[in-house]
Structure formats: structure tokens, C-alpha cells
DSSP file (Angstrom, degrees, kcal/mol; ACC not computed):
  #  RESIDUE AA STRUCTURE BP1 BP2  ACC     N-H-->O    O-->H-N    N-H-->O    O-->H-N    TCO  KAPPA ALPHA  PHI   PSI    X-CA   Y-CA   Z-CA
    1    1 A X     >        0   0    0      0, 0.0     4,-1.7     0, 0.0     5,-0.1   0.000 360.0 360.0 360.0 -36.0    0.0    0.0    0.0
    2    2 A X  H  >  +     0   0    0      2,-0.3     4,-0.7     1,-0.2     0, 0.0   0.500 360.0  51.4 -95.4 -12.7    2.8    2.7    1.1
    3    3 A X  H  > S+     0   0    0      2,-0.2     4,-1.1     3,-0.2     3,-0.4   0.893 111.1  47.9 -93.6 -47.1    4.6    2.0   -2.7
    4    4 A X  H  > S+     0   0    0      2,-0.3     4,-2.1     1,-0.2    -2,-0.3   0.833 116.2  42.1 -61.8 -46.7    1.0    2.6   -4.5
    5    5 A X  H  < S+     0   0    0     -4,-1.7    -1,-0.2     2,-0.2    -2,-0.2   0.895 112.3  53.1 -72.2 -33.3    0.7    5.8   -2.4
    6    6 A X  H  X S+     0   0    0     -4,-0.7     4,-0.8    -3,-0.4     3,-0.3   0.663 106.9  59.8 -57.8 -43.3    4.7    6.7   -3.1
    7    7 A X  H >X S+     0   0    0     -4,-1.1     4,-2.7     2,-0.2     3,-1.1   0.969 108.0  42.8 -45.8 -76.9    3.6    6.2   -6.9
    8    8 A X  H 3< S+     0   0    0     -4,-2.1    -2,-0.2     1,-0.3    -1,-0.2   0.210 108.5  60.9 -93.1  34.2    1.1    8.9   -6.6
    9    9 A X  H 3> S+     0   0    0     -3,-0.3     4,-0.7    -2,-0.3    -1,-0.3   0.781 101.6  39.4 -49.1 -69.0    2.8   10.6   -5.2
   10   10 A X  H <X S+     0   0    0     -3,-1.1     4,-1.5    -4,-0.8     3,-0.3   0.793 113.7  67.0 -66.1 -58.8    5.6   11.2   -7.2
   11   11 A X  H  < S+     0   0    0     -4,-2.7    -1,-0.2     1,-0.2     6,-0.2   0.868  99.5  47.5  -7.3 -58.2    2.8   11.3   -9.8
   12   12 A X  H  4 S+     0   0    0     -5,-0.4    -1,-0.2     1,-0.2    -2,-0.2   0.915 111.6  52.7 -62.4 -40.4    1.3   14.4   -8.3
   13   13 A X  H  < S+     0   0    0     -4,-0.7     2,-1.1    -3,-0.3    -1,-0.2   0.710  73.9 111.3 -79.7 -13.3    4.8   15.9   -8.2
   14   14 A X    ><  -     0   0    0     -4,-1.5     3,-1.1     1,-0.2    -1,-0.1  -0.550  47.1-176.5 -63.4  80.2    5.4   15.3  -11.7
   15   15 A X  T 3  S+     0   0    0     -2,-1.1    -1,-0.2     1,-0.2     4,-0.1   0.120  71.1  61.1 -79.4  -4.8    5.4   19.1  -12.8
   16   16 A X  T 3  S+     0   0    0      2,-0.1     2,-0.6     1,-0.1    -1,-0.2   0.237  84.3  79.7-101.3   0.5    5.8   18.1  -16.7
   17   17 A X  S <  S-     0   0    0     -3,-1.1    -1,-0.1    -6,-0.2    79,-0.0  -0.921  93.2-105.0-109.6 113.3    3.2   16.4  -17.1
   18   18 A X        -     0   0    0     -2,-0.6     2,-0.4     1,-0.1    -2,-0.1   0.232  30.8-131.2   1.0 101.0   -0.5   18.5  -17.7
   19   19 A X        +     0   0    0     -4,-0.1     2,-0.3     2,-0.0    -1,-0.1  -0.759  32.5 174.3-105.1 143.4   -2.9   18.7  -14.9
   20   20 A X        -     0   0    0     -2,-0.4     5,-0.0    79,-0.3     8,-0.0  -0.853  38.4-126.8-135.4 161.5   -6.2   17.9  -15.6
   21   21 A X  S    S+     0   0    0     -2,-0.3     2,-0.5     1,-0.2     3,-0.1   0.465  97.4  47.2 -84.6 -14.3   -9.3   17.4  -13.9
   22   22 A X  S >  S-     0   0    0      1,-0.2     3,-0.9     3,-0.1    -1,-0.2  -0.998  71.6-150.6-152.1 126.6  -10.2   14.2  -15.2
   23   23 A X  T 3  S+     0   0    0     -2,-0.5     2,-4.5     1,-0.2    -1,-0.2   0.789  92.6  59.3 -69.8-107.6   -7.4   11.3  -15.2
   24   24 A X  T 3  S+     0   0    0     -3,-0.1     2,-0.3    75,-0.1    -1,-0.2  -0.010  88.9  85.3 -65.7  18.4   -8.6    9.4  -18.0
   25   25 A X    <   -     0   0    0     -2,-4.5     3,-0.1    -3,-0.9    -3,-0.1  -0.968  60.5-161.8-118.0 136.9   -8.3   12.4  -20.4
   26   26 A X  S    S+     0   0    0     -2,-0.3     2,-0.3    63,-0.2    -8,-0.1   0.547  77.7  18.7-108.2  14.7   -5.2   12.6  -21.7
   27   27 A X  S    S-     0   0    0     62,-0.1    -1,-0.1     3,-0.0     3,-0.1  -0.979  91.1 -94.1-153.2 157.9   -5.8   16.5  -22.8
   28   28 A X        -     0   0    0     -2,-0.3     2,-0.3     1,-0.1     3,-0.1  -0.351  54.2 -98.4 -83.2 161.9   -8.7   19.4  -21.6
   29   29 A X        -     0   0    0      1,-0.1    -1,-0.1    -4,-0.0     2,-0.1  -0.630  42.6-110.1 -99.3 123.7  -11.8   19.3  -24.0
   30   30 A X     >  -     0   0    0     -2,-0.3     4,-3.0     1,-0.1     5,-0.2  -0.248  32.7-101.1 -53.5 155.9  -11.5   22.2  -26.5
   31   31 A X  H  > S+     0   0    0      1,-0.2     4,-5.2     2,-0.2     5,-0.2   0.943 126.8  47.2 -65.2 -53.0  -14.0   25.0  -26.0
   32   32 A X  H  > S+     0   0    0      2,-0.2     4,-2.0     3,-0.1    -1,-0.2   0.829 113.0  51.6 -42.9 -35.8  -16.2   23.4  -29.0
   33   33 A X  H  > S+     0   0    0      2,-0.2     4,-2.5     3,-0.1    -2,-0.2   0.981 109.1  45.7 -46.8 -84.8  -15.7   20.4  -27.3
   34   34 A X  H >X S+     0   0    0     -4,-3.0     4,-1.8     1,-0.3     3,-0.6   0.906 116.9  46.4 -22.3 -75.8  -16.9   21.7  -23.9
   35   35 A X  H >X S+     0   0    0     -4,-5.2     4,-2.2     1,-0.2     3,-1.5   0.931 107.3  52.7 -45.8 -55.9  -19.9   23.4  -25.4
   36   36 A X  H 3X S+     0   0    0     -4,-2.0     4,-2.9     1,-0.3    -2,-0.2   0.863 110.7  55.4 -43.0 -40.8  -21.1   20.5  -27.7
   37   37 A X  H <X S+     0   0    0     -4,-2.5     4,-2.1    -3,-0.6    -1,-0.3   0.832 111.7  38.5 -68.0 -34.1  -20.9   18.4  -24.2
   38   38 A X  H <X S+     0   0    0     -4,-1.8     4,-1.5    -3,-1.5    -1,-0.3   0.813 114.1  58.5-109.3 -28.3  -23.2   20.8  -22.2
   39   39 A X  H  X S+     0   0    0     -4,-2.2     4,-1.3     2,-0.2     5,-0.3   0.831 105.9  50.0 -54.4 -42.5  -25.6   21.3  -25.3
   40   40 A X  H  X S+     0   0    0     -4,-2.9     4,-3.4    -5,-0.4     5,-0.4   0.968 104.7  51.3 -57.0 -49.5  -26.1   17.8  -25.5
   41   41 A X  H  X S+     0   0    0     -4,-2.1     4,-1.4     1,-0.3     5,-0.4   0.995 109.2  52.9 -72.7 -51.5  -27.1   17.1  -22.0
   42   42 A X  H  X S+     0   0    0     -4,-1.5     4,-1.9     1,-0.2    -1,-0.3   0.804 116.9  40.1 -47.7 -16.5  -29.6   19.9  -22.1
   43   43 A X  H  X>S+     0   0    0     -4,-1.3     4,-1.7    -3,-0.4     5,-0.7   0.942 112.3  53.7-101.1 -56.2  -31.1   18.3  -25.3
   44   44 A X  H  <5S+     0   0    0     -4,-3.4     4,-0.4    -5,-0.3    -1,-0.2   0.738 112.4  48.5 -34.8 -21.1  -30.7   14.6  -24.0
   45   45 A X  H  <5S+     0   0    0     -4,-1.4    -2,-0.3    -5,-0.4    -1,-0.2   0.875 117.8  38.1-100.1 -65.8  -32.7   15.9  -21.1
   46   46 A X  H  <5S+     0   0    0     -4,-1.9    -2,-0.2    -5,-0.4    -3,-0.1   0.941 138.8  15.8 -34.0 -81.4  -35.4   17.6  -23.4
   47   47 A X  T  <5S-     0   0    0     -4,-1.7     3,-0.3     1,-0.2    -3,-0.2   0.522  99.3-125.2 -58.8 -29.6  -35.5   14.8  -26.0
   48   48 A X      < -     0   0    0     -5,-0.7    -1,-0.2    -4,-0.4    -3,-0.1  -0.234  65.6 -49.9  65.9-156.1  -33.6   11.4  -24.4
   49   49 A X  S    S+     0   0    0     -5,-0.1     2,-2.8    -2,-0.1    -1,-0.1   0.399  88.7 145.9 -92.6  20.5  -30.9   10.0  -26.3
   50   50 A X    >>  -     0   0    0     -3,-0.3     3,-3.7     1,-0.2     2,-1.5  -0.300  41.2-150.9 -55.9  70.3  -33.1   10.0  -29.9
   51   51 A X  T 34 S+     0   0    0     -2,-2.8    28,-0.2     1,-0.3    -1,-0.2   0.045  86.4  42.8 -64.6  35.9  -30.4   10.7  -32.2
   52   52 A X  T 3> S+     0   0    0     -2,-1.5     4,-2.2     3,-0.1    -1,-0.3   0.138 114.3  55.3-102.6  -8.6  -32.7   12.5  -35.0
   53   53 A X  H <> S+     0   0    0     -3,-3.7     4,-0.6     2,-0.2    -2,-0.2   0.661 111.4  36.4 -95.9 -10.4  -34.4   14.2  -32.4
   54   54 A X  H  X S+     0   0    0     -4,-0.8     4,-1.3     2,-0.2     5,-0.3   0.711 114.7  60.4-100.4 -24.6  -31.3   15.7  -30.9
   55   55 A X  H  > S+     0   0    0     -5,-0.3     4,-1.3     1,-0.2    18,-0.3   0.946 112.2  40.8 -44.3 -45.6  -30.1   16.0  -34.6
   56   56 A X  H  X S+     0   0    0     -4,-2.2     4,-1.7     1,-0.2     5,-0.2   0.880 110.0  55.0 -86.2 -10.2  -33.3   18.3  -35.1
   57   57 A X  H  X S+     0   0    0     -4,-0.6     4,-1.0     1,-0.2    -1,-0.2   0.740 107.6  47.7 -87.4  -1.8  -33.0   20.0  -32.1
   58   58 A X  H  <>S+     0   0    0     -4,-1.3     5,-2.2     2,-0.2    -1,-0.2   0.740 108.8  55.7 -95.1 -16.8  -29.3   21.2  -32.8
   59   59 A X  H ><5S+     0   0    0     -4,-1.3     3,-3.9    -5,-0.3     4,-0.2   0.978 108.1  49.9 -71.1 -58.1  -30.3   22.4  -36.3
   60   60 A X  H 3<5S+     0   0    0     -4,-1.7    -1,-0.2     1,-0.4    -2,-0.2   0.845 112.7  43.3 -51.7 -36.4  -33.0   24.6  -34.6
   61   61 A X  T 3<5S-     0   0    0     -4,-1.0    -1,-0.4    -5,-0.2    -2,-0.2   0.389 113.5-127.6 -91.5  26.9  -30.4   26.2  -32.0
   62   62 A X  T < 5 -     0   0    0     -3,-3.9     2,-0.3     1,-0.2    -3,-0.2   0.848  38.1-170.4  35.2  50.8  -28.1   26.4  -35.2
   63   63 A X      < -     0   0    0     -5,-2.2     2,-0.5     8,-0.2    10,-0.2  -0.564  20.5-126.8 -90.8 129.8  -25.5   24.8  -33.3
   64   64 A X        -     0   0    0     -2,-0.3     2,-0.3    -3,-0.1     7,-0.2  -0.764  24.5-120.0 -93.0 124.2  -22.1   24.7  -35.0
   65   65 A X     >  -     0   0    0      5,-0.5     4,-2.0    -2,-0.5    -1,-0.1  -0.422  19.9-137.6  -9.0  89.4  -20.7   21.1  -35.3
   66   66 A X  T  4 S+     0   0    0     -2,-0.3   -33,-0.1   -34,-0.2    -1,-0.1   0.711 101.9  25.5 -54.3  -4.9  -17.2   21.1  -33.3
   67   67 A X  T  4 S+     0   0    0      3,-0.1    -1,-0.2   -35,-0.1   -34,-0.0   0.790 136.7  31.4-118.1 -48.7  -15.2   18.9  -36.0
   68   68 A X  T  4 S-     0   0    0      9,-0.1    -2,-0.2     2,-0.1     3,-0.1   0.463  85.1-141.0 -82.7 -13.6  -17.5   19.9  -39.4
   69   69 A X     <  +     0   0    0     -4,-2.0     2,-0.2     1,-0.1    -3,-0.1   0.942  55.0 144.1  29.0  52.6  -18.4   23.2  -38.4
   70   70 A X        -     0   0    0      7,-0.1    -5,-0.5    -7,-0.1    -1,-0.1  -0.990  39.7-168.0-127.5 126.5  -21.9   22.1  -40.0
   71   71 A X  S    S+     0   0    0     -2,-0.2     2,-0.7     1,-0.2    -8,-0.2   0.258  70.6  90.3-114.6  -3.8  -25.5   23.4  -38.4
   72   72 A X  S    S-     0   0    0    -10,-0.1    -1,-0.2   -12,-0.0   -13,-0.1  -0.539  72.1-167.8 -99.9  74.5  -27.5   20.9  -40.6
   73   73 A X        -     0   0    0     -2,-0.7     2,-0.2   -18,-0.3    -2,-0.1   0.152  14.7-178.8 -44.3 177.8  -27.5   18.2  -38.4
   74   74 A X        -     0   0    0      1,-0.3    -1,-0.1   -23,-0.1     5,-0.0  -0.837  47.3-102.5-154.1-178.4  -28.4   14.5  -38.8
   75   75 A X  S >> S+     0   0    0     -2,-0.2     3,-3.5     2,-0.1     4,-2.5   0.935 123.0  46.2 -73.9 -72.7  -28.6   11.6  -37.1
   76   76 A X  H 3> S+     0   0    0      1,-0.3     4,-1.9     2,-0.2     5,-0.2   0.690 104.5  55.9 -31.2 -33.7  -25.4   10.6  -38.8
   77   77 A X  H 34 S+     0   0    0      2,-0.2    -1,-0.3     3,-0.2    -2,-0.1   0.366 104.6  58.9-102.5   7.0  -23.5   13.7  -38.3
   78   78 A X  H <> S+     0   0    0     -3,-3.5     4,-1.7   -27,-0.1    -2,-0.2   0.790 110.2  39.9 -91.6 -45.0  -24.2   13.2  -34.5
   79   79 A X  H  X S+     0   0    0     -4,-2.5     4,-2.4     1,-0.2    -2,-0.2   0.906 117.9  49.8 -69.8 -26.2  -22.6   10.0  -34.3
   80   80 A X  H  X S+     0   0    0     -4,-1.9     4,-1.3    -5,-0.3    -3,-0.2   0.979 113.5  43.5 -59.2 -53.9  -19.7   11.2  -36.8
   81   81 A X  H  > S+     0   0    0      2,-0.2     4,-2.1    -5,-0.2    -1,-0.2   0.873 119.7  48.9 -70.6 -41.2  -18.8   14.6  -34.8
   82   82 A X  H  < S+     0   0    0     -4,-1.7    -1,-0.2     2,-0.2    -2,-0.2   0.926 116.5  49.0 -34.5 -69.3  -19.2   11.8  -31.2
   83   83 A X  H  X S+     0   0    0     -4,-2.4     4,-2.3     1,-0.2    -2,-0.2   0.607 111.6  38.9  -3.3 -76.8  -17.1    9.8  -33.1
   84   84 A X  H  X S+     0   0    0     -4,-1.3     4,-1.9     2,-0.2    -1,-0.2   0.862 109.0  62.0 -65.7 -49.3  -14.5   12.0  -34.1
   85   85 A X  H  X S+     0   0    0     -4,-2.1     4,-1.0     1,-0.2    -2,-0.2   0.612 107.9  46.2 -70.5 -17.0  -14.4   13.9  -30.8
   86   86 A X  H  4 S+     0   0    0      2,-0.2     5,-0.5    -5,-0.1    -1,-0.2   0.888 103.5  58.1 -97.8 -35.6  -13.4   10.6  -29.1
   87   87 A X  H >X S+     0   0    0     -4,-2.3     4,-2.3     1,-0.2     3,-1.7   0.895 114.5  45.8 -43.4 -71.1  -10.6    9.4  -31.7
   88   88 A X  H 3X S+     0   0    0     -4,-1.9     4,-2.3     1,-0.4     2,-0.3   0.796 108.9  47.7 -34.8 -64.8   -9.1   12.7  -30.7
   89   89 A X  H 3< S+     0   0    0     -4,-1.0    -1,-0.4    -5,-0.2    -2,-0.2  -0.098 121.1  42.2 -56.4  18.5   -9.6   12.4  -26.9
   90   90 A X  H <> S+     0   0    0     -3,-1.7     4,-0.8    -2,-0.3    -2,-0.2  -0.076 113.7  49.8 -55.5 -35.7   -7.9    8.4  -27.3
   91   91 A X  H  X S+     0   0    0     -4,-2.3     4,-2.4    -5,-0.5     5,-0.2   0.948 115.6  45.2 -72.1 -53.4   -5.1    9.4  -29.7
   92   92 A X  H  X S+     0   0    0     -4,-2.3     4,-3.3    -5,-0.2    -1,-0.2   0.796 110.0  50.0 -39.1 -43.2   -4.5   12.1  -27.1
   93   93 A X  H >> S+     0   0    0      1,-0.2     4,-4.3     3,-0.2     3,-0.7   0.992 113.5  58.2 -61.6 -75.8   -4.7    9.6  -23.6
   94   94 A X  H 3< S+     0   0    0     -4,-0.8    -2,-0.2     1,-0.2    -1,-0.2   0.356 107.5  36.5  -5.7 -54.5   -2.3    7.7  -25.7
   95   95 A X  H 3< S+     0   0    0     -4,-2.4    -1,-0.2     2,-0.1    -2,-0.2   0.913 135.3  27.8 -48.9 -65.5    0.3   10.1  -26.2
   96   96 A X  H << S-     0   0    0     -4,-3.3    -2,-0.2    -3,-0.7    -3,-0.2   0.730  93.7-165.7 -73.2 -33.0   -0.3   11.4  -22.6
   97   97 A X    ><  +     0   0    0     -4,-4.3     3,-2.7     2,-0.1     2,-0.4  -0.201  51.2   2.1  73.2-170.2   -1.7    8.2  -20.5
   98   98 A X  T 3  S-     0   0    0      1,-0.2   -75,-0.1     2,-0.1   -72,-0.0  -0.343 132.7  -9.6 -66.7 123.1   -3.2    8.0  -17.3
   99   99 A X  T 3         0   0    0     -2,-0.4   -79,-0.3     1,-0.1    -1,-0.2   0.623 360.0 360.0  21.6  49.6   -3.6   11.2  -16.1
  100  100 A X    <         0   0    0     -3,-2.7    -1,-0.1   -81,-0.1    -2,-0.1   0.390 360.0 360.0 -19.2 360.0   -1.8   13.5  -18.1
């Protein structure tokens, strides 16, 4: 137990590495990012997780795509932009690891 705490320790102290708020990211969510995240749960909450119905409700708030910068949603271009947004957030943990 005292080596696993001595690990993160030395972790913590590790001043070269990013600190981030969430370990399992291996970079901060872009601002597009960020937004898309907090538009969604209001719409998930409106709608539930009915991807042409959160597709139409992001065309209506003319909500900019974070990867396409495209406002005609779809059902498709929710899961693409989802998609995308996570290859980026894995290529990134990759680079960085556990808690970059």
C-alpha cells in the first residue's frame, strides 16, 4: 500500500506532465468540445438520447458542429462529430496516459 501511495505521489509531483481534472483524459476538452458536451445534455434531457431528435433540435439552436463546423445536423453527423471527438480524446490519452 505505502509503494502505491509513493507512486502517486511522485505522480502528483510530476510538474511536466498537464494537470487535468479528469485522469482518463489525456488533454482538456477544446472549447467546442466543452460546449457540444453541455448542449447535449440539455437536449438529451429535453429529447432522451433519440439521435434525429437531438439531430433536429441542434439544427433549430443552429448549433455549429465542433469537428465539421456544419449546423444541418443529422442523425449521422451526431454520431460522426461523437465519433471524431473521441478518436481525438484516445489518440490524445495515448500520447499522454493516465492522467496527463
Amino acid at each position: 500500500m505505502d509503494a502505491f501511495k509513493d507512486r502517486l505521489a511522485q505522480r502528483a509531483a510530476d510538474t511536466s506532465r498537464p494537470a487535468l481534472a479528469h485522469q482518463c483524459r489525456g488533454r482538456e476538452l477544446e472549447p467546442q468540445e466543452a460546449d457540444f458536451a453541455s448542449v447535449l445534455m440539455e437536449v438529451y434531457d429535453a429529447v432522451r438520447h433519440d439521435y434525429d431528435a437531438v439531430a433536429t433540435a441542434l439544427t433549430e439552436r443552429g448549433f455549429a458542429a465542433p469537428v465539421s463546423g456544419r449546423t444541418d445536423w443529422t442523425a449521422d453527423l451526431v454520431h460522426d462529430e461523437l465519433v471524431a471527438i473521441n478518436a481525438a480524446l484516445d489518440a490524445a490519452y495515448a500520447e499522454h496516459g493516465y492522467g496527463a
